[in-house]
C-alpha positions in Angstrom: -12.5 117.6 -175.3 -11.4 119.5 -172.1 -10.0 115.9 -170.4 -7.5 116.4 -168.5 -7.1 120.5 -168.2 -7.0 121.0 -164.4 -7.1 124.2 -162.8 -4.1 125.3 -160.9 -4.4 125.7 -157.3 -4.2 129.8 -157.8 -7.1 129.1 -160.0 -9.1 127.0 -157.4 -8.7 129.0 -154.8 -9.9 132.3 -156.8 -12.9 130.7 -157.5 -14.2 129.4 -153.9 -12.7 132.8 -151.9 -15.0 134.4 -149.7 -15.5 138.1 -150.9 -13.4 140.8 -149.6 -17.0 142.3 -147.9 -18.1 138.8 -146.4 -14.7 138.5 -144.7 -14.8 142.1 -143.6 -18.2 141.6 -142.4 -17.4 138.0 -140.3 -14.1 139.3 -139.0 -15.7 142.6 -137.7 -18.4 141.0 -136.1 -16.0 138.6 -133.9 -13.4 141.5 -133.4 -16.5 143.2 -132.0 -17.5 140.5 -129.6 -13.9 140.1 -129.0 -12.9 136.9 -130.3 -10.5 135.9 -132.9 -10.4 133.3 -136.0 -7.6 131.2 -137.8 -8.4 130.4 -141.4 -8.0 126.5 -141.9 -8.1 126.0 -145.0 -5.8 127.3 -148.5 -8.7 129.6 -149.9 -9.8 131.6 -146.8 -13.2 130.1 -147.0 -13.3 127.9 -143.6 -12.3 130.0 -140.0 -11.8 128.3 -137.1 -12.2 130.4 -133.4 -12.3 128.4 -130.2 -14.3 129.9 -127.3 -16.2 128.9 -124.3 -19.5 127.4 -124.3 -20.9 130.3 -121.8 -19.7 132.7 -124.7 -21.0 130.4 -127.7 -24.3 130.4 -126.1 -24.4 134.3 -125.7 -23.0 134.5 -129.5 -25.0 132.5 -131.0 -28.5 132.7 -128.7 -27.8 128.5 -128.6 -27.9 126.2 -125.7 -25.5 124.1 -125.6 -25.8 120.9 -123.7 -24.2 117.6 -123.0 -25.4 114.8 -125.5 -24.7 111.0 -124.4 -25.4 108.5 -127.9 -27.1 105.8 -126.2 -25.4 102.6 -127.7 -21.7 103.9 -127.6 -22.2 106.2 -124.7 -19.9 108.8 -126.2 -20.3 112.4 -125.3 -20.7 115.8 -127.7 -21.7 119.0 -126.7 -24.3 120.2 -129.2 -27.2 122.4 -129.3 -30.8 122.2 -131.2 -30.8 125.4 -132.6 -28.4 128.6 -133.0 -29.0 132.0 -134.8 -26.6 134.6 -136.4 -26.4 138.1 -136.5 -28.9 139.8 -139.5 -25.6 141.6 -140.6 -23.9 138.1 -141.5 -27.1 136.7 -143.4 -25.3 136.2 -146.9 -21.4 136.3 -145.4 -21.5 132.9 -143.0 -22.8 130.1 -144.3 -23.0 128.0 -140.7 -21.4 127.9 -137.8 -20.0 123.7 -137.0 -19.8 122.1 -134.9 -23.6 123.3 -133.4 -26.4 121.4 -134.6 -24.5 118.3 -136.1 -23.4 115.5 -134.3 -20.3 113.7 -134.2 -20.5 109.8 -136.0 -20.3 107.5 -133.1 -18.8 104.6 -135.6 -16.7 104.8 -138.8 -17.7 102.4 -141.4 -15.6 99.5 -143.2 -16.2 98.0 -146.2 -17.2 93.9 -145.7 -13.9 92.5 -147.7 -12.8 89.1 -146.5 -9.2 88.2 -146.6 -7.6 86.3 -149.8 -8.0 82.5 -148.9 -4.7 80.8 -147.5 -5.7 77.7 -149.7 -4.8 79.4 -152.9 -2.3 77.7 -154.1 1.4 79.0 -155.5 0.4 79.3 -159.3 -2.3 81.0 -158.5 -1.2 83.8 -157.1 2.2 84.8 -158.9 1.0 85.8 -162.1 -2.4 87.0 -163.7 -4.4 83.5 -164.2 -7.5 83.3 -165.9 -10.8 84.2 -163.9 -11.2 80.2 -163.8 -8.5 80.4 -160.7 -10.6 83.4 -158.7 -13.4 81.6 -156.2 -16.2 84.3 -153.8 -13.7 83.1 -151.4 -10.2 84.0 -152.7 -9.7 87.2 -154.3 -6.6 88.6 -154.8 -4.8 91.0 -156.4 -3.9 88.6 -159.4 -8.0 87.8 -159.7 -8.8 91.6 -159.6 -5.9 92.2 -162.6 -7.5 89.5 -164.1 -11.1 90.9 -164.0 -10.5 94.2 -164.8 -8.0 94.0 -167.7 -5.2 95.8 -165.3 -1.8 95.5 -166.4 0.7 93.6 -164.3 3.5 95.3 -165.8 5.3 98.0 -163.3 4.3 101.6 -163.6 7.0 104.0 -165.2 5.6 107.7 -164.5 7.4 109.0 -161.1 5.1 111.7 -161.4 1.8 109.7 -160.8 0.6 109.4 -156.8 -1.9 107.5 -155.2 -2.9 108.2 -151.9 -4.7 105.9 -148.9 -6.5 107.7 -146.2 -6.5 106.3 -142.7 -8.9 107.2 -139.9 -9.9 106.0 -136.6 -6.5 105.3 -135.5 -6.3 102.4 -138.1 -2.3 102.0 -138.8 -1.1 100.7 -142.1 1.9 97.7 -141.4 5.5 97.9 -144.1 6.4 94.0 -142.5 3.0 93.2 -143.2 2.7 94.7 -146.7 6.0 93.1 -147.2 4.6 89.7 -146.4 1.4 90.2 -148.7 3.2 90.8 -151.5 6.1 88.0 -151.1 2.6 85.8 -151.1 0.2 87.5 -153.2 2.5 89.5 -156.0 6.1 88.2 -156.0 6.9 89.5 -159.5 6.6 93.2 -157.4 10.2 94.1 -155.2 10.4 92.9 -151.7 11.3 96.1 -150.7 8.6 98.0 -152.1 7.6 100.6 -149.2 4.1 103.2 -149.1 5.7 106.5 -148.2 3.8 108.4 -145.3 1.7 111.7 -144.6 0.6 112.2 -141.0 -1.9 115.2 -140.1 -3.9 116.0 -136.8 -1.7 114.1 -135.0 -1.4 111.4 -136.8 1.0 108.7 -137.1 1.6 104.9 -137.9 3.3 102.8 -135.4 5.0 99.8 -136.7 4.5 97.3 -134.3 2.4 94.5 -135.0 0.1 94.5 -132.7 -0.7 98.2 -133.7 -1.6 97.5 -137.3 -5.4 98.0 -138.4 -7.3 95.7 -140.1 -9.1 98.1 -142.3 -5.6 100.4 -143.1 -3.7 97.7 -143.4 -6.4 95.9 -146.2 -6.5 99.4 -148.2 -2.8 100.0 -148.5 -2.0 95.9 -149.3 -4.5 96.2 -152.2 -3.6 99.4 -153.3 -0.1 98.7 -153.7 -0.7 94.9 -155.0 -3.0 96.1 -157.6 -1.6 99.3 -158.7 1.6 98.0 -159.8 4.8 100.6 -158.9 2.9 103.6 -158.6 4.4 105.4 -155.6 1.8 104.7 -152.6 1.3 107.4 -149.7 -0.7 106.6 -146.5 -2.0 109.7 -144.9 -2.6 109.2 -141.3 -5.4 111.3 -140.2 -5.0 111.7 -135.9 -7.3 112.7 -133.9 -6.3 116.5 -133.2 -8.9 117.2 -135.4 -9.1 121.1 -136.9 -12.3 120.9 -138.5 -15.4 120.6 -135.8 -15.1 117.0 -135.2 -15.2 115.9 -139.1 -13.0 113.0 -137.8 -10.3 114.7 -140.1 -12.4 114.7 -143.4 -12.2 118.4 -144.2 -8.6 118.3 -142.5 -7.1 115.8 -145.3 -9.1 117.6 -148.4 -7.4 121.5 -147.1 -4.7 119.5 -146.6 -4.0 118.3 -150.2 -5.4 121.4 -151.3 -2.5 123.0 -150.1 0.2 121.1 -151.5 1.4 122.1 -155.3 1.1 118.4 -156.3 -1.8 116.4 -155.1 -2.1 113.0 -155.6 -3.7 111.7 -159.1 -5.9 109.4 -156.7 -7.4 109.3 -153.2 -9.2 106.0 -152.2 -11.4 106.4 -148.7 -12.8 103.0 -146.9 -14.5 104.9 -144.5 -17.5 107.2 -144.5 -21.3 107.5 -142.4 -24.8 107.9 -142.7 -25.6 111.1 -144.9 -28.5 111.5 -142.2 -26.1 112.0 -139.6 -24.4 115.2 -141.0 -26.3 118.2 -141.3 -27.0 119.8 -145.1 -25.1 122.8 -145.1 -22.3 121.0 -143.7 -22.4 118.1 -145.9 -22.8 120.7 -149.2 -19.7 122.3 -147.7 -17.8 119.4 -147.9 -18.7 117.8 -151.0 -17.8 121.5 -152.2 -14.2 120.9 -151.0 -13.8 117.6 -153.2 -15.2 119.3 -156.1 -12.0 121.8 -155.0 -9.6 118.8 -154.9 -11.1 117.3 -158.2 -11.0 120.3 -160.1 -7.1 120.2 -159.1 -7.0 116.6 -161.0 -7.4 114.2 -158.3 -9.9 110.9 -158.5 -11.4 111.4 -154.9 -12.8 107.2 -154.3 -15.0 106.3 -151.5 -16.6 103.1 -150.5 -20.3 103.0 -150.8 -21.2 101.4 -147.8 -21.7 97.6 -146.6 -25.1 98.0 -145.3 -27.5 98.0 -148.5 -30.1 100.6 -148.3 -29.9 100.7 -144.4 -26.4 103.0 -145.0 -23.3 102.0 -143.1 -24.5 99.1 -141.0 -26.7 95.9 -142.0 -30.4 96.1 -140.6 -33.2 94.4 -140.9 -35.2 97.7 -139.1 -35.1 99.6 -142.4 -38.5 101.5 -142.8 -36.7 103.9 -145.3 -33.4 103.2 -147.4 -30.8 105.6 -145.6 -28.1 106.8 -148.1 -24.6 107.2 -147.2 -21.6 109.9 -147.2 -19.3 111.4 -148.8 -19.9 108.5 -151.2 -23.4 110.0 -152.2 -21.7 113.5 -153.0 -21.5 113.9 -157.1 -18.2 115.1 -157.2 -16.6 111.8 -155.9 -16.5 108.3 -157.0 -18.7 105.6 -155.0 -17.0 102.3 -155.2 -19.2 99.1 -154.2 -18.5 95.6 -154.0 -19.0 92.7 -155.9 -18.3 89.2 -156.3 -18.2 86.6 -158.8 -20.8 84.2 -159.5 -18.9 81.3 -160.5 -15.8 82.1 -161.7 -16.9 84.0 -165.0 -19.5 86.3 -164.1 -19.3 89.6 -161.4 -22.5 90.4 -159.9 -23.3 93.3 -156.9 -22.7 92.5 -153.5 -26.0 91.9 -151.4 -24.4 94.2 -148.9 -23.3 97.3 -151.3 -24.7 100.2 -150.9 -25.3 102.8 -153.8 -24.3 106.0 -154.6 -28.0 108.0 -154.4 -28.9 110.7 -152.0 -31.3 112.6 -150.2 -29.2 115.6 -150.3 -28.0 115.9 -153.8 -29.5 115.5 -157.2 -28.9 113.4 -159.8 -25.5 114.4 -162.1 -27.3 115.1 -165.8 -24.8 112.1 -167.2 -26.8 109.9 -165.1 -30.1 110.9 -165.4 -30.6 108.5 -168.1 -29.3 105.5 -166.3 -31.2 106.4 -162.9 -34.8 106.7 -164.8 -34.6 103.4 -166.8 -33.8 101.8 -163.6 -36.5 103.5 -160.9 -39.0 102.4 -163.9 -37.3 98.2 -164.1 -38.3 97.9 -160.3 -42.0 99.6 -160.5 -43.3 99.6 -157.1 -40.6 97.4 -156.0 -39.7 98.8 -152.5 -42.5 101.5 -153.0 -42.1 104.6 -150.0 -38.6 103.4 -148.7 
C-alpha cells in the first residue's frame, strides 16, 4: 500500500541527524584538543579531521603502526585498539579508519564474454531461450529469460546508474561496438553520460578501458533498453577512511535532488574484513539512499561460501559485503542448464550474514531451507 512513497531528501536527512547535543559535545571535544572537522556527508552525521599519527595516538590512547598484508604487500597504518573520551560515550559512534583494514582486492563477478560464434539472427532480436547456450549469453538471451521488453524506454525521468571502482574505466567506442553486434535495433549513438567523484575519471583510450566497467555498463545499457545510463567513476582521492569510495558515492547521491531509480555495484569484499560498527554505518547509508527511492544492486560474490575468492581452505562459509546488508539487493549468477532451465551458479555466493539478521519477509524462506539441508555443511 505505501509502494512507491519516498521520503524527500529534507526528510531523510531529519531522520539520521546527529542531535544538536552530540554535535556540541564531539565538536567541543576536538576544539578542545585543537583540531578541526569537515562534515562529509548531506545530514551532518559523518566528520572527517585529518591529523598526525603522534596526535591520533595521544587522542585516542591507540598505537598506531605500519601493517604490511602479506600476499599483496600493501601498506595501512592501523592500530589494535583505540578508546574515546567518557564524555563522547553515546555522541561518536567510532572513529575509522583505526581498527579496520583496508581490502587488499576488490571483487568481480565470474561473467564470461558473449560467444563470438553466435550467429547474426541470434543476436538482433529477442529469440527463444532455444538460441541461449552456458556459453553465449547476451543481452537478447537475458530479455528472453526474464520477460524484459525490447521496446525503447519512454520516461526521461528514470536513471540508472553504474559504479566504477579500482580505476576500472567504462569504453563509449567499445559500448558502441557491443551494441552494433549484440542489440542493433538500439541507436549507434547511444552514449552513458558520466559522474566522476574522488578523483575520478574515464579515459577513452583503449588500452585504458576495464574489463569489469566496461562489462557492467555494456549490459546495462544493452539490457535496459533507452533508459539514460550514468557511469560514476569513483577515484582514488577517497574522503571516507579508505572505503575505496563506498560511503563517498552513497553521500554523494544523497546529495543530489534526483538520485538515480537504480544503482548496480559489481564490486564488494569479505564482510569479515570490515569492522561492525563500520559495516552497520554503511548499510545505514543505503537504507538512507533507499528510502530516497533508489534500487541499490550489488553482486553477491563469485566465491560460494568462501566470500569473494574461490577456496578450497574453507573451514567456515565467510559472507560477503555490502551485498549481505538488508537494505540492498544481492544479485547472483546463474546459468542455464540446457537451454530451458536456469539454475545457481556453483560459484554464487548468497546474500546471509554474520552481521545482520534475517529481514522478517524472509524468515520464512530461510527456515524451510536451513531445515532441506539438515546437517548438510554442519559448523561452517
Amino acid at each position: 500500500a505505501t509502494y512507491g512513497e519516498h521520503l524527500s531528501k529534507e526528510e531523510v536527512e531529519k531522520f539520521v541527524a546527529p542531535s544538536q547535543e552530540s554535535v556540541d559535545a564531539v565538536n567541543a571535544w576536538l576544539k578542545e584538543v585543537g583540531v578541526s572537522a569537515t562534515t562529509i556527508s548531506p545530514a551532518g552525521d559523518w566528520l572527517s579531521v585529518s591529523i598526525p599519527v603522534s596526535k591520533a595516538n595521544e587522542l585516542f590512547d591507540a598505537d598506531f603502526s605500519v601493517f604490511k598484508h602479506t600476499e599483496t604487500g600493501k601498506e595501512a597504518i592501523r592500530t589494535l585498539s583505540y578508546s574515546i573520551p567518557n564524555e563522547l560515550d553515546g555522541h561518536l559512534d567510532f572513529v575509522h579508519p583505526t581498527i579496520t583494514f583496508p581490502n587488499p582486492r576488490g571483487v568481480r563477478p565470474v561473467i564470461s564474454s558473449p560467444s563470438t560464434k553466435a550467429t547474426r539472427k541470434e543476436i538482433d532480436t529477442v529469440e527463444p531461450l532455444a538460441t541461449c547456450s552456458s556459453s553465449s549469453i547476451t543481452p537478447s538471451c537475458v530479455l528472453s529469460l526474464y520477460g524484459i521488453p525490447s521496446t525503447l524506454a519512454k520516461s526521461p525521468s528514470n536513471q540508472l546508474a553504474v559504479s566504477g571502482f579500482l580505476d576500472q574505466f567504462a569504453n563509449q567506442a567499445d559500448l558502441t561496438t557491443f551494441l552494433k553486434r549484440f542489440r542493433t535495433d538500439l541507436s549507434s549513438s547511444t552514449a552513458f553520460k558520466l559522474q566522476t567523484i574522488d578523483g575520478g575519471s574515464n579515459p577513452q583510450q583503449g588500452s585504458q578501458a576495464g574489463v569489469e566497467a566496461n562489462l557492467d555498463i555494456q549490459y546495462t545499457v544493452g539490457i535496459a533498453s533507452g533508459v539514460p545510463t550514468t557511469f560514476i567513476s569513483v577515484g582514488d582521492n577517497f574522503q571516507d577512511g579508505h572505503l575505496e569510495g563506498f560511503l563517498d558515492i552513497i553521500n554523494f547521491l544523497l546529495g543530489e535532488s534526483n538520485p538515480p531509480q537504480v544503482l548496480t555495484t559489481s564490486y564488494g569484499q569479505n564482510e569479515n574484513t570490515i569492522s561492525r560498527p563500520l559495516a552497520t554505518k554503511l548499510c545505514n547509508a543505503y537504507a538512507q539512499l533507499g528510502a530516497r527511492g533508489t534500487s541499490i544492486l550489488f553482486s553477491s560474490g563469485d566465491g560460494g561460501v568462501s566470500g569473494t575468492r574461490p577456496s578450497s581452505q574453507c573451514s567456515k562459509f565467510v559472507p560477503t559485503f555490502p551485498s549481505g546488508c538488508p537494505f540492498v539487493t544481492s544479485v547472483g549468477a546463474t546459468r542455464l542448464s540446457g537451454t530451458s532451465s536456469e539454475t545457481a551458479a556453483s560459484f554464487s555466493s548468497g546474500g546471509f550474514s554474520n552481521y545482520f539478521g534475517t529481514p522478517s519477509y524472509q524468515s520464512s524462506v530461510v527456515k524451510n531451507y536451513i531445515s532441506s539441508i539438515g546437517t548438510t555443511n554442519s559448523g561452517k
